[in-house]
C-alpha positions as CSV (number, residue, x, y, z in Angstrom):
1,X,50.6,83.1,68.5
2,X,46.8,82.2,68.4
3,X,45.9,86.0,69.1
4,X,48.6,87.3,65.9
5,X,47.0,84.4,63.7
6,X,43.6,85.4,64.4
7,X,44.1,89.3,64.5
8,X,45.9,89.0,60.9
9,X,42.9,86.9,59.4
10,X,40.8,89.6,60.0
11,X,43.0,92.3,59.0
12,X,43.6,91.1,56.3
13,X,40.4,89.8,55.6
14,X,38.8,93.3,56.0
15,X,41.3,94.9,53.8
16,X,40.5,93.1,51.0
17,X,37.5,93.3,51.7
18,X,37.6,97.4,51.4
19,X,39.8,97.5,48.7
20,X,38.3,94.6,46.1
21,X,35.2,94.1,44.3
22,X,32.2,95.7,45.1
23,X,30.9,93.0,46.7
24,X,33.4,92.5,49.5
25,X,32.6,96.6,49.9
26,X,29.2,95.6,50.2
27,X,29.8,93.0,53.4
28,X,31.5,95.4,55.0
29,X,29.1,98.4,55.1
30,X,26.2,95.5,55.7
31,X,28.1,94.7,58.9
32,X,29.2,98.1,59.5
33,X,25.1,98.7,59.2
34,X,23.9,95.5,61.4
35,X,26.4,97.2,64.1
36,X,25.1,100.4,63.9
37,X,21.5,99.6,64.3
38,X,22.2,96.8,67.1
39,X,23.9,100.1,68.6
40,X,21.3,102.3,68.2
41,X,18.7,99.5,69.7
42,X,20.6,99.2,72.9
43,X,21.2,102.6,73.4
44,X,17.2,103.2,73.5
45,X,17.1,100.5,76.0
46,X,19.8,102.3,78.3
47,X,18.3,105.8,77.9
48,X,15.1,104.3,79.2
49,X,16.8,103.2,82.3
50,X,17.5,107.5,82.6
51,X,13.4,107.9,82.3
52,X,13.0,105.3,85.6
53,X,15.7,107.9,87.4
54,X,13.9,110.7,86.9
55,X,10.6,109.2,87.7
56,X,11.9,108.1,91.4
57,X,13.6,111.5,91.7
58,X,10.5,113.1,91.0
59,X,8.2,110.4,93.6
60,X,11.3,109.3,96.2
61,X,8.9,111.0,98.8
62,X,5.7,109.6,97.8
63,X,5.1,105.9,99.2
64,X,2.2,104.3,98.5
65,X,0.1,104.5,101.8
66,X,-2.9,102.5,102.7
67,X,-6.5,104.1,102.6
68,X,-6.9,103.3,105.8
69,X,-5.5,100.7,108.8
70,X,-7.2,98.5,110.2
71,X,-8.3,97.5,114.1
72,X,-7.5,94.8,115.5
73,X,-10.4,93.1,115.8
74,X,-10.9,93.9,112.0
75,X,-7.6,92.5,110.7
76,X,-8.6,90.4,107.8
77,X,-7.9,86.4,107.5
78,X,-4.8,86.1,105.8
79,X,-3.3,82.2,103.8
80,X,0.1,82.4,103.7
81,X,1.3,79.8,101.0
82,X,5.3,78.8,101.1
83,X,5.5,76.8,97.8
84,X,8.4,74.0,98.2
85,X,10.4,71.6,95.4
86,X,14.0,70.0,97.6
87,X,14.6,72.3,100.2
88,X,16.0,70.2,102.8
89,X,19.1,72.8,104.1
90,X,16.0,76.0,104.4
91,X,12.2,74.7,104.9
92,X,12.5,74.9,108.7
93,X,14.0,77.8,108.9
94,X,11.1,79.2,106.6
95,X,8.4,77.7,108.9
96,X,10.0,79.1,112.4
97,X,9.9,82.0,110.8
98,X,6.5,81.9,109.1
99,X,4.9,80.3,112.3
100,X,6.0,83.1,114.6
101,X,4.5,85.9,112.4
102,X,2.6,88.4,114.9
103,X,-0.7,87.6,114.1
104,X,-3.8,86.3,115.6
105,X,-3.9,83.1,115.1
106,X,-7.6,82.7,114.6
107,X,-7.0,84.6,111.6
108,X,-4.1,82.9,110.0
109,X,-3.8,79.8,108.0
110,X,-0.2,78.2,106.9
111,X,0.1,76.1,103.6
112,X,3.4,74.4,102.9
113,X,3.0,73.6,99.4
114,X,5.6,70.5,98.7
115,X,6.2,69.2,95.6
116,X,9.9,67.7,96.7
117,X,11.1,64.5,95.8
118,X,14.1,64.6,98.4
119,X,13.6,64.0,102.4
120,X,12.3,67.5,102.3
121,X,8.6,66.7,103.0
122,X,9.8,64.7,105.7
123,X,11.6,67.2,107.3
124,X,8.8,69.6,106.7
125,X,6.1,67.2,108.2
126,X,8.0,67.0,111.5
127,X,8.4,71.1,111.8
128,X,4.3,71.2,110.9
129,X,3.7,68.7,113.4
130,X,5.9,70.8,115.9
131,X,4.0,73.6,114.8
132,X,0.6,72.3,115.2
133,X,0.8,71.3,118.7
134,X,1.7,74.7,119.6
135,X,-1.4,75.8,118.0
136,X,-0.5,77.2,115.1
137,X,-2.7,76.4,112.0
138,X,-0.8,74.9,109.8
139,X,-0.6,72.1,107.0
140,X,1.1,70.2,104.5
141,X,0.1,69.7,100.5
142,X,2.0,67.2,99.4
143,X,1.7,66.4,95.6
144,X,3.3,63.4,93.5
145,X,4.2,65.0,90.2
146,X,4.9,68.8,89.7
147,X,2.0,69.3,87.3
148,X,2.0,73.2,86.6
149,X,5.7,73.7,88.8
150,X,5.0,76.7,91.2
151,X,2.2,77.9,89.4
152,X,0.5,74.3,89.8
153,X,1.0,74.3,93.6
154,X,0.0,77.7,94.1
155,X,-3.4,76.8,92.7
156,X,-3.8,73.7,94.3
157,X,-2.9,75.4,97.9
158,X,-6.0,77.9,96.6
159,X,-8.2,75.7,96.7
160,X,-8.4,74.9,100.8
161,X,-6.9,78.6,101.3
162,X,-9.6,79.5,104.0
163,X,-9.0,83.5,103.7
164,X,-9.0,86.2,101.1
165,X,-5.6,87.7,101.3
166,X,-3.0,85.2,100.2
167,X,0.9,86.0,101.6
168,X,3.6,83.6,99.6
169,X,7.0,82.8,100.6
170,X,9.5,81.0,98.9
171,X,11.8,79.0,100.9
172,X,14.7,81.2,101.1
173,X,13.1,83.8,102.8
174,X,12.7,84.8,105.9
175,X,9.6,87.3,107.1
176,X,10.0,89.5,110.1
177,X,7.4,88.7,112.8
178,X,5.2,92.1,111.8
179,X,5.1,92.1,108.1
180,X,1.8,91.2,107.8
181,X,0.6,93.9,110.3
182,X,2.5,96.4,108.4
183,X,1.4,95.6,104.8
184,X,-2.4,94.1,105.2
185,X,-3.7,97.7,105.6
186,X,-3.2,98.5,102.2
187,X,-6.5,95.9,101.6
188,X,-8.6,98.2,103.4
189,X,-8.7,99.6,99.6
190,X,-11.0,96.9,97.5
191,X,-9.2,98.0,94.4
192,X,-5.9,97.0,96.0
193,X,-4.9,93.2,94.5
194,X,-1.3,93.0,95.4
195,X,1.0,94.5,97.9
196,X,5.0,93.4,97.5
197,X,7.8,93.5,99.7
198,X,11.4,94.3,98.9
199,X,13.6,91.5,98.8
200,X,16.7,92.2,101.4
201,X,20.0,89.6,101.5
202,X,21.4,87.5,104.0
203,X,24.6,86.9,102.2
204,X,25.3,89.7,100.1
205,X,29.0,89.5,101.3
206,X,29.5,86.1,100.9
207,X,31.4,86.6,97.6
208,X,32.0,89.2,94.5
209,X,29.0,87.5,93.3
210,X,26.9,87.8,95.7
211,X,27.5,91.3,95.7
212,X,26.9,91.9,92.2
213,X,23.4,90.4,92.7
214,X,22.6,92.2,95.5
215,X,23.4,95.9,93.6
216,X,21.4,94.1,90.4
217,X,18.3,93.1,93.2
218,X,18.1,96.4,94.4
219,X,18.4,98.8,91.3
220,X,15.3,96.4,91.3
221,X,13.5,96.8,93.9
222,X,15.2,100.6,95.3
223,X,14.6,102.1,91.9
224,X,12.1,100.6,88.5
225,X,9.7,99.4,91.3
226,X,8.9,102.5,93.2
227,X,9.5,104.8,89.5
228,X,6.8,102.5,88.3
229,X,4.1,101.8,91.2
230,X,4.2,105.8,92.3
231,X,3.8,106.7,88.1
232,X,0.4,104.3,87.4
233,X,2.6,102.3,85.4
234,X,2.4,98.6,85.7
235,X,4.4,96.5,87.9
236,X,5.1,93.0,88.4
237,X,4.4,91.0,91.8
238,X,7.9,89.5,92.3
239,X,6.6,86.0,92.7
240,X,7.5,85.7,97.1
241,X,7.4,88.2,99.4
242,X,4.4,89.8,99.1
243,X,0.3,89.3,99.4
244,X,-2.6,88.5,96.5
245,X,-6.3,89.4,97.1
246,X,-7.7,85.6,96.7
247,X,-10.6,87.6,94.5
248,X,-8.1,89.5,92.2
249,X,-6.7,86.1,91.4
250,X,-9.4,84.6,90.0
251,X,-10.7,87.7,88.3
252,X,-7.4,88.1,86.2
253,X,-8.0,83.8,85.5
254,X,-5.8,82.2,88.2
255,X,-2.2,81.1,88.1
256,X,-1.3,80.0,84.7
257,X,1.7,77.2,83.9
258,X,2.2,77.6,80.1
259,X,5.1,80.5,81.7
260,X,8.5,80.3,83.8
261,X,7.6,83.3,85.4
262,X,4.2,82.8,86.1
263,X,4.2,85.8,88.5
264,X,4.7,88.1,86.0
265,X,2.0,86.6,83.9
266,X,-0.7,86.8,86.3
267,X,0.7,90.1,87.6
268,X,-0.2,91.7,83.6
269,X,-3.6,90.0,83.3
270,X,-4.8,91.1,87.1
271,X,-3.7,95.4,86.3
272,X,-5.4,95.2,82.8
273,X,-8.4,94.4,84.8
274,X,-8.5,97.2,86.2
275,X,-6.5,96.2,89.9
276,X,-4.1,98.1,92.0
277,X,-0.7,97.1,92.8
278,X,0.8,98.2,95.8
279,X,5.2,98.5,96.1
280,X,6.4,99.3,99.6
281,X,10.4,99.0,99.8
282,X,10.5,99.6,103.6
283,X,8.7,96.1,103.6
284,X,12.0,94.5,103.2
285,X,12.2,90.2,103.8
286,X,15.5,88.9,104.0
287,X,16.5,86.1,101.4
288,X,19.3,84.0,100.3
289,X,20.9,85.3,97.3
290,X,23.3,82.1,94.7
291,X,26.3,81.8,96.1
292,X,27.3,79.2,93.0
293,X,27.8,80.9,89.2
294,X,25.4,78.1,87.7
295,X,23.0,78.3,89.7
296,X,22.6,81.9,89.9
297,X,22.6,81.6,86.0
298,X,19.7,78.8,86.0
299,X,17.8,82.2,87.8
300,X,18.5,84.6,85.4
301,X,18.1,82.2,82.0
302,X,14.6,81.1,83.8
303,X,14.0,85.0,84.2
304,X,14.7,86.1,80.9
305,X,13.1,83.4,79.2
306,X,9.2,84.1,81.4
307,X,9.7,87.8,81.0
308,X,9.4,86.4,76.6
309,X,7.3,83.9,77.1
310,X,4.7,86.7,79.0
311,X,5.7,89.2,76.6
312,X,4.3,86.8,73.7
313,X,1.6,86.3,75.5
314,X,0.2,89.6,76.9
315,X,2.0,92.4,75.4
316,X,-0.1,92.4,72.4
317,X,-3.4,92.6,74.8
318,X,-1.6,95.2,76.5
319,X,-1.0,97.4,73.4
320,X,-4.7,96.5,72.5
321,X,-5.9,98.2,75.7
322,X,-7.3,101.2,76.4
323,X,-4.1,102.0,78.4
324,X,-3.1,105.4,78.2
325,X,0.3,105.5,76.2
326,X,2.4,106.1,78.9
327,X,1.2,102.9,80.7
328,X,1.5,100.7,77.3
329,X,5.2,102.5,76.3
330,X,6.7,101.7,79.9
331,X,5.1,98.0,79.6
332,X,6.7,97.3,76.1
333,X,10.5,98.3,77.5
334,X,9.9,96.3,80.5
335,X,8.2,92.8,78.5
336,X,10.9,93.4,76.0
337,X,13.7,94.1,77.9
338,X,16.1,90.9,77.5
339,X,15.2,91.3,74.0
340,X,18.4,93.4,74.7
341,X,20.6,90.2,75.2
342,X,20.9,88.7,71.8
343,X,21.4,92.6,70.6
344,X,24.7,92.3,72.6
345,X,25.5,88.7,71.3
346,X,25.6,90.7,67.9
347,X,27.4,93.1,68.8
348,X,30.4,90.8,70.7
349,X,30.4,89.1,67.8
350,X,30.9,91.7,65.5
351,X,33.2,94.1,67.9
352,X,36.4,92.4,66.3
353,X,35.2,93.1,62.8
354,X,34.2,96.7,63.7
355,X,37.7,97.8,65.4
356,X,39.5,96.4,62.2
357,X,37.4,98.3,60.1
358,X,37.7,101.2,62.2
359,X,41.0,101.7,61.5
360,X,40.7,101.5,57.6
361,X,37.6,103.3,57.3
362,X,37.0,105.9,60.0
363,X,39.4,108.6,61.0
364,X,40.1,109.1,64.9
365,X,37.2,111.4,65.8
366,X,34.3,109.7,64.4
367,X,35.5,106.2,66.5
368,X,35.5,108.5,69.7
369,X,32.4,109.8,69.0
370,X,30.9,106.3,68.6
371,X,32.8,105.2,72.1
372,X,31.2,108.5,73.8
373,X,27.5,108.0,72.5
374,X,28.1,104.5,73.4
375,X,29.0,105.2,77.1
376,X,26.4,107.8,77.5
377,X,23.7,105.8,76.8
378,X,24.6,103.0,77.5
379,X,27.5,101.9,80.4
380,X,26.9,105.4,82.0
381,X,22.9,104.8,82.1
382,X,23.6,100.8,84.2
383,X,26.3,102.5,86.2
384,X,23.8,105.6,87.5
385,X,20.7,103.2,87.7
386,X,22.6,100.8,89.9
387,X,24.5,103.7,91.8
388,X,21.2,105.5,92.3
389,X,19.8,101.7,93.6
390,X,22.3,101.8,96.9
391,X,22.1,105.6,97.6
392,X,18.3,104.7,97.9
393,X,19.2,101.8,100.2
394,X,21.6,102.1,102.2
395,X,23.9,104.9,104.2
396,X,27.2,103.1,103.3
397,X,26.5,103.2,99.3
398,X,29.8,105.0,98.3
399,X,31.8,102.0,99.6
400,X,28.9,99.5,97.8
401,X,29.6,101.5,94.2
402,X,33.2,100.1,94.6
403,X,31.6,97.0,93.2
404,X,29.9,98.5,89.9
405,X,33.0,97.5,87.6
406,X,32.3,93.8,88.9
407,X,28.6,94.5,88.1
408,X,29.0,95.8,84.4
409,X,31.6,92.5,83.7
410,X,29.2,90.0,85.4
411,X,26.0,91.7,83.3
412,X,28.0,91.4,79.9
413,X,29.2,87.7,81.2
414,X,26.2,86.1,81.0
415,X,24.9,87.2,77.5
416,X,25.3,84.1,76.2
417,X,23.3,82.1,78.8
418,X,20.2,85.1,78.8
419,X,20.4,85.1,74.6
420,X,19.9,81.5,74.7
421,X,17.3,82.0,77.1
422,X,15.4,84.6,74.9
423,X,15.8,82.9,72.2
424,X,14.0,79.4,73.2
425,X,11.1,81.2,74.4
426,X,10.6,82.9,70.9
427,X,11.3,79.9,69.5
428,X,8.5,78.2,71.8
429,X,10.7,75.7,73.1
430,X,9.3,74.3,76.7
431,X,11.3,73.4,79.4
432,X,10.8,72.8,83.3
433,X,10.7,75.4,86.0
434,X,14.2,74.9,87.5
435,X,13.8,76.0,91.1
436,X,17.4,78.0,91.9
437,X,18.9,76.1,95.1
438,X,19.4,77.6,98.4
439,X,22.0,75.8,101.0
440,X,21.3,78.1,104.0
441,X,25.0,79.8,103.7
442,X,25.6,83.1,105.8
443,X,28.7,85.2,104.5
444,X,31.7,83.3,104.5
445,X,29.9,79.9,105.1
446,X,30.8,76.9,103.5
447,X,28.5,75.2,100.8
448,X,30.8,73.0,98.6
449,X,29.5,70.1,99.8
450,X,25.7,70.7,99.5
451,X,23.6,68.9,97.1
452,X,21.4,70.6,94.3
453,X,24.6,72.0,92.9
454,X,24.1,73.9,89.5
455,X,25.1,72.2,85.9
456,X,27.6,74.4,84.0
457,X,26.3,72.9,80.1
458,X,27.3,73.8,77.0
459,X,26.9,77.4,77.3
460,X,29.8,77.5,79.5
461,X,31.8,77.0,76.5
462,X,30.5,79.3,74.3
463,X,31.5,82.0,77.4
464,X,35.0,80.9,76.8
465,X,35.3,81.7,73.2
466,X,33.5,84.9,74.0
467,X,36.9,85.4,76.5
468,X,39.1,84.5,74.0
469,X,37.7,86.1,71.3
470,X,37.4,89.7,73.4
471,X,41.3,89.4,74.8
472,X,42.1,89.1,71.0
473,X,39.7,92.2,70.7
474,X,41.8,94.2,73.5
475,X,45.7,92.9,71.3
476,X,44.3,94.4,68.5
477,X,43.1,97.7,69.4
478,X,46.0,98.1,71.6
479,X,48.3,97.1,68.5
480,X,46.4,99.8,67.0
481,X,46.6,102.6,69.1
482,X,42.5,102.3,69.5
483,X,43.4,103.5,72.9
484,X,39.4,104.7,73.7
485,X,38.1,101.1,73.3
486,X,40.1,99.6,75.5
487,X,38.7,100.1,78.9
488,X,35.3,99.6,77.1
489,X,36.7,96.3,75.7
490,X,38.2,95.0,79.2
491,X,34.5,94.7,81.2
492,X,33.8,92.0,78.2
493,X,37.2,91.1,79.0
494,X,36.4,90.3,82.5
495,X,32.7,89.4,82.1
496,X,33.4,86.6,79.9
497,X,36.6,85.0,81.5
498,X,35.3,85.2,85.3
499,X,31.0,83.9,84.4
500,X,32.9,81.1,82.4
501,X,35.6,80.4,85.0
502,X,33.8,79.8,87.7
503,X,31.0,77.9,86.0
504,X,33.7,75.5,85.1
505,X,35.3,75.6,88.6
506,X,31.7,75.2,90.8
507,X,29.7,73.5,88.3
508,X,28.9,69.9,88.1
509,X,28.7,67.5,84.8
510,X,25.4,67.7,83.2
511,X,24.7,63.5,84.3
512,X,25.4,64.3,88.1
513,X,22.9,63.9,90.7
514,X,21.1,67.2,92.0
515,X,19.5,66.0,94.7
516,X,19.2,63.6,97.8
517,X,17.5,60.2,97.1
518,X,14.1,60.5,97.6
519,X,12.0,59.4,100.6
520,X,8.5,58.5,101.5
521,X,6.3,61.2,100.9
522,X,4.0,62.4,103.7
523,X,1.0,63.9,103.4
């Protein structure tokens, strides 16, 4: 009944709308326009993801090597920094692993940098003091506020860092014993400010989520990172896994705080003067991807709203360089990037609108035209960037590609959560780094009754109107015969019933508790 009511409206709405004064002709064709351009906008963004294909195609065998490797008895001091906010279920994992690294120990120094308000720091100050008396330099920073968030305790760890090459990890990962003897040789270059690692999954098969954000995470780091780092183009560290030079820091200015991706800031600044980044994806550390829909959204909407925040910041200084074009092109689609989200907001909400009017204005041909250009540069560019992102990665990818649908429906699901996030940054509205939580799950563990759980928010709601909304979308065009929208149609279909679904299902209410009580600090 709801979906014959609502369908009807716009029918009927439309059709007057065609058919009356000049002015209801003139709301059409505006809409008609504002749908075309959003179109047009996104379809430059898809195509660009073709130009990052070629560009690995063309440099798939061309890793970045170092100028030289270094003796042993030359390996340079290295800080390794694990930067820490309530991370009870994963700190001691991360310090076994950190504190077994294959290095000589007269050359390493370990910072955990704790900001935690929970019993972490005291289960942290036990596994240091475990550590320590098996020799192993290590310490804990404990600090009382969270002045700065990440980028405020990465700073304050520089400042007693005893070495020049800084390695940071964040809790959830896990470094194999000889990843610093495999990457530190690329410092034997003095240009050489950053080397990163690619992050690898421990629980990719935990769920149809976790899947989807491993395939997203590796078109990542199998495919942009190498088609930029092996073209000059610029690159962002990824924020853990992976080293600074301590001197490149402070040249580019230091970490900065008034960003939520801080990494990305500092990443910009350090390149435009004049530093080389280093991407190896055989360097792969192991990590802990959200197994819970809010909390993987809290990621992304802290993601997408940095990448703005640095884009307002640095772009235009970027643009004002003297970059060669290619460099300052490639930078502007990758700052602006989830500028792409509230372009699809527009065109979900317009999508109902546009099929009506379809049928009364457009004959058959021109609609499949518009679904083809549509697919080609849009849907077919994510489903061969993402395809392209396990054949680089992995021997079993034809089986992984099963997945893509799932991919595409989870990617259009959470347009409302990344448009919001876009838009606050332009906006300039401030908020908190809100550190994504990590319960120490395998595939097929159990986490239901961890702490830190995600909060769903109002946003959740707007996903289910978006649901609603597209199944009346699919009614219509079926009623109509638009027969090539549909399967186009269904991924928003999907998207927007299964992000908002389970972020009602595995959320919490906004006013619950996110953590454990908190307990004497140690320093």
């Amino acid at each position: 009944m709801f979906a014959h009511t609502f369908t009807t409206f716009n029918n009927r709405f439309l059709r007057e709308a065609v058919s009356g004064d000049a002015a209801g002709i003139a709301i059409v064709f505006t809409l008609a326009g504002i749908y075309a351009l959003v179109l047009v906008l996104l379809s430059i963004y898809g195509s660009h993801r073709y130009t990052l294909l070629w560009r690995w195609f063309k440099t798939r065998r061309h890793p970045q090597l170092p100028a030289r490797r270094f003796d042993d008895a030359e390996l340079p001091g290295v800080t390794v920094q694990l930067p820490l906010f309530n991370e009870r279920y994963v700190v001691e994992a991360l310090l076994d692993a950190v504190c077994a690294l294959d290095y000589p120990r007269d050359r390493l120094q370990i910072q955990v940098l704790d900001d935690s308000t929970d019993d972490t720091t005291m289960i942290a100050a036990e596994c240091v003091a475990a550590w320590r008396n098996r020799g192993v330099d290590v310490v804990l920073l404990h600090r009382t506020d969270r002045t700065g968030f990440k980028a405020g305790a990465l700073d304050a760890g520089l400042k007693s860092a005893k070495y020049g090459i800084v390695a940071i990890f964040d809790a959830d990962f896990r470094p194999t014993a000889d990843f610093l003897r495999r990457s530190v040789h690329h410092f034997s270059d003095p240009r050489v400010a950053v080397v990163q690692g690619r992050w690898g999954h421990e629980n990719a098969e935990d769920s149809a989520l976790t899947r989807v954000q491993a395939m997203l995470l590796d078109g990542h780091f199998l495919v942009e990172h190498p088609a930029r780092a092996r073209t000059g183009r610029f690159f962002n560290f990824n924020g853990t896994a992976g080293l600074w030079r301590l001197d490149a820091i402070g040249d580019a200015g230091g970490w900065h705080a008034e960003t939520l991706t801080e990494d990305l800031d500092l990443s910009y600044r350090a390149q435009l003067r004049g530093w080389k980044f280093v991407y190896d994806p055989d360097l792969v550390v192991p990590a802990e991807l959200p197994v819970e829909m809010n909390a993987f959204k809290t990621q992304q909407h802290r993601w997408a709203k940095g990448s703005i925040q640095v884009m307002r910041k640095v772009l235009p200084s970027v643009l004002r360089s003297d970059q060669p074009f290619h460099v300052k092109s490639e930078a502007f689609l990758h700052l602006t990037g989830n500028m792409a989200y509230p372009l699809m907001a527009v065109m979900c909400l317009l999508t109902l609108p546009m099929l009506v009017a379809r049928t009364r204005l457009a004959d058959g041909t021109i609609g499949m035209i518009v679904d083809a250009m549509l697919f080609l540069t849009a849907t077919a560019s994510v489903i061969a960037f993402y395809a392209i992102g396990q054949f680089a990665g992995y021997k079993d990818w034809k089986s992984r590609v099963l997945a893509m649908p799932a991919l595409l429906a989870v990617g259009i699901g959470l347009t409302v959560n990344q448009t919001k996030a876009v838009l606050e940054a332009l906006l300039g509205h401030q908020s908190e780094f809100v550190r994504t939580p990590k319960f120490a799950v395998k595939a097929g563990g159990s986490w239901g009754s961890r702490l830190y759980r995600g909060s769903r928010g109002l946003v959740a709601f707007a996903e289910l109107v978006l649901a609603i909304y597209f199944t009346v979308s699919v009614l219509y065009a079926v009623s109509e015969g638009l027969w090539g929208s549909i399967p186009f149609l269904l991924i928003f279909v999907g998207g927007f019933w299964y992000v908002s679904l389970m972020s009602f299902f595995q959320g919490r209410a906004a006013s619950a508790p996110t953590s454990a009580p908190a307990k004497p600090a140690v320093a």
